[in-house]
N, C-alpha and C positions, 0 to 999 in steps of 0.2 A: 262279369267283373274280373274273375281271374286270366281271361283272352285279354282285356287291357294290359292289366298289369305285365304279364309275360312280352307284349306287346311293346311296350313305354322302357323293359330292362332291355328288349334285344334291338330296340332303337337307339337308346342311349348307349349299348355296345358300340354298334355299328358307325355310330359319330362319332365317338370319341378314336378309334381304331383310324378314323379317318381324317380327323383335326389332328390329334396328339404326332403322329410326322411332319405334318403340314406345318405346326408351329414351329418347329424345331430343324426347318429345310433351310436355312440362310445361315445357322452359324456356323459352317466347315468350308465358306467359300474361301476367306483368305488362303487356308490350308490348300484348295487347289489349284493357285496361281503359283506358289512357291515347288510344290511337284511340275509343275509344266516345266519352270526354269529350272530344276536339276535335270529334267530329261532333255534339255534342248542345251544345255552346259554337254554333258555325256556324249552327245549328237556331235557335237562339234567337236569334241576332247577325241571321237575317233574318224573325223575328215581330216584332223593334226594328222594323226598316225597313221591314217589311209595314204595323206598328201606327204610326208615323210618317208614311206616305204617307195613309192612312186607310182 
């Protein structure tokens, strides 16, 4: 009885360690479209200054 139980806690571990990300993996995407466009702003803020120096 007590191989169940140890059994049943370190299953319920191991699901929840691996649902509890899994739920929570889509709310930061807006967040990395707005970082793309400051780096490709930046990108371009030094072809100005590349294309200016000559």
């Amino acid at each position: 009885m007590l191989f169940w139980v140890i059994a049943a806690i370190l299953t319920l571990g191991a699901s929840l360690a691996v649902l509890l990300p899994l739920a929570g993996a889509g709310k930061d995407e807006s967040g990395a479209g707005d970082n793309d466009l400051e780096v490709y702003r930046d990108q371009l803020s030094e072809l100005d200054r590349d294309v200016a120096r000559g």
